[in-house]
C-alpha positions as CSV (number, residue, x, y, z in Angstrom):
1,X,26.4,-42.2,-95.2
2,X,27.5,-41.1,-91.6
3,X,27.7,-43.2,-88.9
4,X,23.9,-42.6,-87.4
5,X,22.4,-43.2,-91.3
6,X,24.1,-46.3,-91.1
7,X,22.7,-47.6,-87.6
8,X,19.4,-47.0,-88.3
9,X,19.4,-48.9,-91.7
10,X,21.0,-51.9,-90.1
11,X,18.5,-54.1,-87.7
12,X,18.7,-54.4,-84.6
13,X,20.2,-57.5,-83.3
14,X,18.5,-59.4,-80.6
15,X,19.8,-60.3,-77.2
16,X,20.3,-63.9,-76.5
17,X,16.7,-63.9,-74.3
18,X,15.4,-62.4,-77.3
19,X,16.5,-64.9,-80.0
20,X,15.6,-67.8,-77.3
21,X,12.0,-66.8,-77.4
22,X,11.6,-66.3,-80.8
23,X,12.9,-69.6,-81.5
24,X,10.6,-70.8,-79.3
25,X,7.1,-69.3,-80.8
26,X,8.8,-70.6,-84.1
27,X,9.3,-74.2,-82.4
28,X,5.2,-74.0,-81.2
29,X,3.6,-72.7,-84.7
30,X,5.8,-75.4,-86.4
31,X,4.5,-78.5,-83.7
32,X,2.2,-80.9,-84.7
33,X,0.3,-82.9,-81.8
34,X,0.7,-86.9,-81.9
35,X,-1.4,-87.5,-78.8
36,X,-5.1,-86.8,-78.3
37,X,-4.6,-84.3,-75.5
38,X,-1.8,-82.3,-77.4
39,X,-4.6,-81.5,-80.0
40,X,-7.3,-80.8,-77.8
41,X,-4.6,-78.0,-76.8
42,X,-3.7,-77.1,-80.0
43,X,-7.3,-76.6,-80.6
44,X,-7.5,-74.3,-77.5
45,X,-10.1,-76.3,-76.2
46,X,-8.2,-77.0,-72.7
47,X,-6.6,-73.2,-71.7
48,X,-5.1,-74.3,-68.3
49,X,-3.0,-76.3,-67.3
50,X,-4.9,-77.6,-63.9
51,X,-7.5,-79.1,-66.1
52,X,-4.5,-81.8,-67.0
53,X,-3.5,-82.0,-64.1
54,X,-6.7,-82.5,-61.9
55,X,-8.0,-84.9,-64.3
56,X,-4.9,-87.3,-63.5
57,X,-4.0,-87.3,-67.8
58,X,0.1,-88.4,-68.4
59,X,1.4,-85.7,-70.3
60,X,3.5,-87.2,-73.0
61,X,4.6,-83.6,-75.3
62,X,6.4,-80.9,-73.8
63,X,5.4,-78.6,-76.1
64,X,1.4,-79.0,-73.9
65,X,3.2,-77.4,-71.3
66,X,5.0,-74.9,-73.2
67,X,1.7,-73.3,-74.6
68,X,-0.4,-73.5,-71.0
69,X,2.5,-71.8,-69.4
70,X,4.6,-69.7,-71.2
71,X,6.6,-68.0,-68.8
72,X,8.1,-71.4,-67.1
73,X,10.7,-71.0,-64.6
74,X,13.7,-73.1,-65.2
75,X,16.7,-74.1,-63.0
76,X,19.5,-76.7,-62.9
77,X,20.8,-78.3,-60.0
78,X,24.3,-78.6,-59.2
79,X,25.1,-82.3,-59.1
80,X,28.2,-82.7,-60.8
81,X,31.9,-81.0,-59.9
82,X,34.8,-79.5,-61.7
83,X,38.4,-81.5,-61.1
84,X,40.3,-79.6,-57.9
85,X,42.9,-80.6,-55.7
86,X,42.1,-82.9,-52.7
87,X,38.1,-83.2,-54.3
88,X,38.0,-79.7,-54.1
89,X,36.9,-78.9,-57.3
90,X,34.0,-76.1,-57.9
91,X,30.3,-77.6,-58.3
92,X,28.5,-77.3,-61.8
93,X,25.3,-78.2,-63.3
94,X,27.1,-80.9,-65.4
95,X,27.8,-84.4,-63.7
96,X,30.8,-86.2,-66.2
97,X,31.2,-89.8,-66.0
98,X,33.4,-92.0,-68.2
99,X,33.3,-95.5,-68.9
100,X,36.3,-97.5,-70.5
101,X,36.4,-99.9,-73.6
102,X,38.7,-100.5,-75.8
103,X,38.4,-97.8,-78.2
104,X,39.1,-95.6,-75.3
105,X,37.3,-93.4,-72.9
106,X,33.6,-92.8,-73.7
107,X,32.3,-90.0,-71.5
108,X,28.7,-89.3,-70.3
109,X,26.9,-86.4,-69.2
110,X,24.1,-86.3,-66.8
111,X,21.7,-82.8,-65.8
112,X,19.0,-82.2,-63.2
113,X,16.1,-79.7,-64.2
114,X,13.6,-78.0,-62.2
115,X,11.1,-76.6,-63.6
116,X,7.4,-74.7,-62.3
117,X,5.1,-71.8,-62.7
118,X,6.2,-70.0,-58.9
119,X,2.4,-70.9,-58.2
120,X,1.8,-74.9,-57.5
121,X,3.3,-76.3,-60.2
122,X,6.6,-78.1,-60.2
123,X,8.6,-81.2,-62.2
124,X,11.8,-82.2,-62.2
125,X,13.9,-84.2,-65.1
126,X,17.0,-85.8,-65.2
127,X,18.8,-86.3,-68.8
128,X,21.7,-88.5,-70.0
129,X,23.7,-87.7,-73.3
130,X,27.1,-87.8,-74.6
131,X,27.4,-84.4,-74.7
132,X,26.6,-81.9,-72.2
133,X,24.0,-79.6,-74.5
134,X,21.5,-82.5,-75.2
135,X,22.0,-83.7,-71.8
136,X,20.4,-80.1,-70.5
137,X,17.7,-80.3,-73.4
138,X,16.8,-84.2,-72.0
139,X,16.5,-83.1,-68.6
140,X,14.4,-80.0,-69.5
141,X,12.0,-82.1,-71.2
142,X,11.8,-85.0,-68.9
143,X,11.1,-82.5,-66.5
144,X,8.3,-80.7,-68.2
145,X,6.3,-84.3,-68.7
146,X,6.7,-85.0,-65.3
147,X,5.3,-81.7,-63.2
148,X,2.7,-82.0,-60.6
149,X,0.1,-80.1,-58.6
150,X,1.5,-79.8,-54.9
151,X,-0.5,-78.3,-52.3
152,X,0.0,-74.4,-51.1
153,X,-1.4,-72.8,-47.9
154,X,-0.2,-71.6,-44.6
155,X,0.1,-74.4,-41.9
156,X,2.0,-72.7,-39.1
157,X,0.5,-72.4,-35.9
158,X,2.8,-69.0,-35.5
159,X,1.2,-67.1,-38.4
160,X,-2.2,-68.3,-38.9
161,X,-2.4,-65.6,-41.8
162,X,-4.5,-67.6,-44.5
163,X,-2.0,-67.1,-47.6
164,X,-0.6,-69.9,-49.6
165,X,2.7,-68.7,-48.9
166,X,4.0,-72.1,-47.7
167,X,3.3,-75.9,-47.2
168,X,-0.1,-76.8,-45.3
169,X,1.4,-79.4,-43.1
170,X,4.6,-81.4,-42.6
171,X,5.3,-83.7,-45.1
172,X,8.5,-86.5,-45.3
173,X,9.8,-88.0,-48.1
174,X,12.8,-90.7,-48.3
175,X,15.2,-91.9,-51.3
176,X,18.2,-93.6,-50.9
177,X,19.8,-92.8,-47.4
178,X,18.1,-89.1,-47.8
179,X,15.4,-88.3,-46.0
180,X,13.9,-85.2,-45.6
181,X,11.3,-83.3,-43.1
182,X,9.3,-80.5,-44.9
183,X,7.7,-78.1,-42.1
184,X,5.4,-75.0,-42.5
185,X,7.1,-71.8,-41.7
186,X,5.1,-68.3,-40.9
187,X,5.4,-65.6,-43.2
188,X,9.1,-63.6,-43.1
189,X,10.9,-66.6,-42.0
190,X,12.1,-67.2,-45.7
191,X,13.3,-71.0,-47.3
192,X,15.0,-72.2,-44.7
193,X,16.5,-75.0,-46.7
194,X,19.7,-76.2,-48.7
195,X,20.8,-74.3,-51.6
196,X,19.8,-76.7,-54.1
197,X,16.4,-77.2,-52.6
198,X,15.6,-73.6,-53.1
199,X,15.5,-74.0,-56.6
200,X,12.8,-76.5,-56.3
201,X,10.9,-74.6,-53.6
202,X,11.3,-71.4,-55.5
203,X,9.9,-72.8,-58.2
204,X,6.7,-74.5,-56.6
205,X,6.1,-71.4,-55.4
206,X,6.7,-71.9,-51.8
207,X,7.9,-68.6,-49.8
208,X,8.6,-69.7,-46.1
209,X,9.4,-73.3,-45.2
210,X,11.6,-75.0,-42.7
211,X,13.5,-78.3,-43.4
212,X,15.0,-81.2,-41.5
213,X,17.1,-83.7,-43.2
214,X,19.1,-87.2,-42.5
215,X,21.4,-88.9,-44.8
216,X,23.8,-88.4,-47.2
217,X,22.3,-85.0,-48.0
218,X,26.0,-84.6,-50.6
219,X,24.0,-86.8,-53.4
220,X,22.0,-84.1,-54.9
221,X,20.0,-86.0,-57.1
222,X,18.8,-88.5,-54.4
223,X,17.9,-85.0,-52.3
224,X,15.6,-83.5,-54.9
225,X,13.8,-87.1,-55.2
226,X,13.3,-87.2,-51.6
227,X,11.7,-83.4,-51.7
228,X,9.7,-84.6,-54.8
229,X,8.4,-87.5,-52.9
230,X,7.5,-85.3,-49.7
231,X,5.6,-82.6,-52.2
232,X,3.7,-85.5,-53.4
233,X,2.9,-87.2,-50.6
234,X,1.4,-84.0,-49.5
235,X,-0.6,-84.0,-52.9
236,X,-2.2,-86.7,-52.2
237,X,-2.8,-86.2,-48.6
238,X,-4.5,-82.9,-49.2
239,X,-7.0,-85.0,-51.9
């Protein structure tokens, strides 16, 4: 057997984006619904997921959202930092924290999710384990049972162009010391915001938008909440 014989008579081996989403189709054919709503969607008699959402129903099994929106965009937000000299250390998506007994060191891991459809629909999740893998599979989850509806149009009195291409109107939102102005931007201005806020805008879909911000703007995770809270304060403004 030469060399070409034997490469066609071996399978092909599938890329890691490959394996991923086989595993997950395997994952959804294997799931069996424990809540009334994760049957009616198992049963294909709800096909979208605004129907959920506009009907104000809790979402309590991440695999609902997994079926009504298969190709989910998913990001992590850099809220933890690698050891450096003088607190130097490179950013990561980890955040490590250690707490002492007598045994010893016992260190946590904590991750921030994003996740959305590019189109409207965006969650965030935060996750806690003791390891860094199901800390990013907690978040992930939390994240998909926790996505909302947040309004898209175009707000800006310089563009005027009719698109949902950005945020209707200014919105604010506040956690912590963080507190954060969300304005309308015309189209071609681009995200004008902080890196990590990107992610979220990116992922609700939102093309051109301007940002102000007070605070301690360094705590990522009280940055995303305050963004969160402006989106849906916007939500319900909008109703």
């Amino acid at each position: 057997m030469n060399r070409s014989d034997r490469n066609l008579s071996e399978p092909r081996r599938l890329s890691r984006e490959e394996a991923r989403k086989a595993q997950k189709l395997s994952h959804l054919e294997q799931w069996k619904p424990k809540t009334d709503l994760g049957l009616k969607v198992r049963a294909k008699e709800i096909t979208d997921i605004n129907q959920i959402l506009d009907s104000g129903q809790s979402i309590r099994e991440a695999e609902i959202v997994d079926l009504l929106i298969p190709n989910l965009y998913v990001e992590y937000v850099m809220i933890g930092q690698a050891h450096g000299k003088f607190g130097g250390g490179k950013r990561r998506i980890m955040r490590q924290t250690q707490k002492k007994t007598a045994e010893g060191n016992k260190p946590h891991f904590s991750a921030l999710c994003i996740v959305g459809n590019e189109h409207g629909i965006v969650g965030v999740g935060a996750g806690r384990a003791l390891e860094s893998l199901p800390a990013k599979e907690k978040a992930l989850r939390d994240a998909k049972l926790h996505i909302i509806k947040v309004p898209m149009g175009c707000g800006s009195w310089k563009c005027n162009c009719g698109e949902p291409h950005s945020i209707p109107f200014t919105a604010y939102g506040k956690t912590g010391s963080v507190e954060v102005k969300l304005m309308p931007a015309p189209k071609g201005a681009g995200l004008v915001v902080e890196d990590e806020v990107k992610k979220l805008m990116k992922a609700a879909g939102y093309k051109d938008l301007w940002s102000k911000t007070w605070g301690q703007t360094r705590r990522k995770v009280n940055f995303i909440s305050a963004c969160m809270l402006a989106l849906k304060h916007a939500a319900q403004t909008k109703k």
